[in-house]
C-alpha positions as CSV (number, residue, x, y, z in Angstrom):
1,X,-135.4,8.8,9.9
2,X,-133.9,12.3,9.3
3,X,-130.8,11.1,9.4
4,X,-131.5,8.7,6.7
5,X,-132.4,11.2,4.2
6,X,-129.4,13.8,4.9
7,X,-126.6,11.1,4.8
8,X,-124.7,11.6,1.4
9,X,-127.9,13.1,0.5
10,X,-126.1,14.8,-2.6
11,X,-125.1,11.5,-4.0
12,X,-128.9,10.4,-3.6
13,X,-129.6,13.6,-5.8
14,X,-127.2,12.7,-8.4
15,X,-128.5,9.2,-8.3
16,X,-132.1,10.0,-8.8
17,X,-131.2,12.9,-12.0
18,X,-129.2,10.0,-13.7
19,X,-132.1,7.7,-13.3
20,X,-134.6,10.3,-14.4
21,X,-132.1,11.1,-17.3
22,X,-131.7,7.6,-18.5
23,X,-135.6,6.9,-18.2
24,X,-136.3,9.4,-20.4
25,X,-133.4,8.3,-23.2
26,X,-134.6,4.9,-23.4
27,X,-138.8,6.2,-24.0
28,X,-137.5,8.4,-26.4
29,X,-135.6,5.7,-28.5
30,X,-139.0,3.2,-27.8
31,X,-141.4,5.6,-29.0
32,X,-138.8,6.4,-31.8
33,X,-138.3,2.2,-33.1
34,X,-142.1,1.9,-32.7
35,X,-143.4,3.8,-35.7
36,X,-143.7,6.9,-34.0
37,X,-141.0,8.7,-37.1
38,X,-141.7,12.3,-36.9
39,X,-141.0,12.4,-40.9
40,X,-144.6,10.0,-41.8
41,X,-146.9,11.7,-43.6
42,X,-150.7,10.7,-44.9
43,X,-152.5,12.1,-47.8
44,X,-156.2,11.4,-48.7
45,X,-156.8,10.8,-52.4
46,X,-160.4,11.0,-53.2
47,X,-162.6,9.2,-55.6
48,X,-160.4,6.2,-56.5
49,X,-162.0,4.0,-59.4
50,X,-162.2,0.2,-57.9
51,X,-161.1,-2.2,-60.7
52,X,-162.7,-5.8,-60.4
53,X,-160.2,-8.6,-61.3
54,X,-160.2,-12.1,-61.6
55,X,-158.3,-14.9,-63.1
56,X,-161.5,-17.1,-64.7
57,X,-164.5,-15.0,-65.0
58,X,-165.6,-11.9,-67.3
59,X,-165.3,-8.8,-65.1
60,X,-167.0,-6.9,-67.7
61,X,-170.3,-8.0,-66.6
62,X,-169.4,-6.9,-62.9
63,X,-171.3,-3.9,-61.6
64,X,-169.7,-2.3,-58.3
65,X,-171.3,0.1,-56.2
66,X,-169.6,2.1,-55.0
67,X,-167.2,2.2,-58.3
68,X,-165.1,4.7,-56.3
69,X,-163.8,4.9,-53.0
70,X,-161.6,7.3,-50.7
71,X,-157.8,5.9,-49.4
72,X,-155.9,7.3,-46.7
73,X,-151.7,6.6,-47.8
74,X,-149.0,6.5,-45.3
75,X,-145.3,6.8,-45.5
76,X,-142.1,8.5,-45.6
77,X,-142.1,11.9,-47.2
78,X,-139.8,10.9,-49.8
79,X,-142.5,8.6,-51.0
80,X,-145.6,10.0,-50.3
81,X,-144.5,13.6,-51.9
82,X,-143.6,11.4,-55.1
83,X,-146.8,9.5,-55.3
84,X,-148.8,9.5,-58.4
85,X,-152.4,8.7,-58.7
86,X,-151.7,6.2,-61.5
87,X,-149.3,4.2,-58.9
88,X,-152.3,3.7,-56.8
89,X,-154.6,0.3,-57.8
90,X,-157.5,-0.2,-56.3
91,X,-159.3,-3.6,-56.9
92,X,-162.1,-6.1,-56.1
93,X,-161.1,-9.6,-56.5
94,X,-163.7,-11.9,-57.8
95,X,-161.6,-15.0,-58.2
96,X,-164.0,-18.2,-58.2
97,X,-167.5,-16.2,-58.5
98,X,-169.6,-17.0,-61.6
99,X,-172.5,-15.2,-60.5
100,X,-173.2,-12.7,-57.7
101,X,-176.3,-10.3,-56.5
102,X,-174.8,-7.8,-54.2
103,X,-172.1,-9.6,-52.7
104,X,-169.7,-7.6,-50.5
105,X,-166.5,-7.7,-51.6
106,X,-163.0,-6.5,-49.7
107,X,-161.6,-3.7,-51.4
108,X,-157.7,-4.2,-52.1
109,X,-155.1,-1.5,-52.4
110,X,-151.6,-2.1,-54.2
111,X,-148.8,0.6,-53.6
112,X,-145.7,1.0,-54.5
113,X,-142.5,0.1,-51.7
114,X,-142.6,2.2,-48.9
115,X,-146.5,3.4,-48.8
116,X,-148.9,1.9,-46.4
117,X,-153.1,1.9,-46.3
118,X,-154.0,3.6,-43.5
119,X,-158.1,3.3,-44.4
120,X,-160.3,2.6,-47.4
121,X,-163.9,4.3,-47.3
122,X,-165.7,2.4,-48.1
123,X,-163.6,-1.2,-47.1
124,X,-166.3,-3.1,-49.5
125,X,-168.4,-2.5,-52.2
126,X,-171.4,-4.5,-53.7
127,X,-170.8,-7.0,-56.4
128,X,-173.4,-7.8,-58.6
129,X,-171.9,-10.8,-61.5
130,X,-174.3,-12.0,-64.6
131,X,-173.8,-15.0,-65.7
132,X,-172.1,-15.4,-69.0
133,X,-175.2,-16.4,-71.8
């Protein structure tokens, strides 16, 4: 058994750093291709007004509460460090509702190429929709 480990034992060492070496390359390009990019950054805007929209019914008779929420934004720091508030929409579809008492709703962010939504706070908010007279 001895004599196992001590032949060419140096070219057993050099093996093993190689493999060690190369193990470690291909998890650092993995965690790099994954998402992982060191140069993503998030920013919290606060109080965001939510917008109801809908292609056939009066959204001015739509009460939403909250009429605010908070988003978390991801993305590259080109883009995040050029982000405006006005390029942030956030909006309640209420497509093919005619009447509501505090339905929950999805709230819907739209951003501009290259910015993600990382989390909404609230995700819904109550609809409440009169019918028109």
């Amino acid at each position: 058994m001895r004599d196992w480990f001590t032949k060419d034992f140096y070219w057993k060492a050099f093996s093993l750093l190689m493999a060690i070496g190369i193990w470690l390359t291909v998890r650092k390009e993995a965690e790099t291709s994954a998402g992982h990019s060191p140069a993503a950054l998030s920013i919290t805007y606060e109080n965001l007004p939510v917008v109801p929209v809908s292609d056939n019914t009066n959204v001015r008779l739509a009460q939403l509460v909250p009429h605010s929420v908070n988003a978390t934004i991801s993305g590259a720091s080109e883009v995040i460090n050029t982000l405006q508030r006005s390029q942030i929409h956030v909006f309640v579809d209420l497509t093919g509702l005619s009447s509501a008492q505090n339905l929950l709703r999805k709230v819907e962010i739209s951003l501009p190429n290259g910015a993600t939504v990382v989390d909404i706070d609230p995700p819904t908010v109550a609809v409440t929709l009169q019918q028109q007279p």
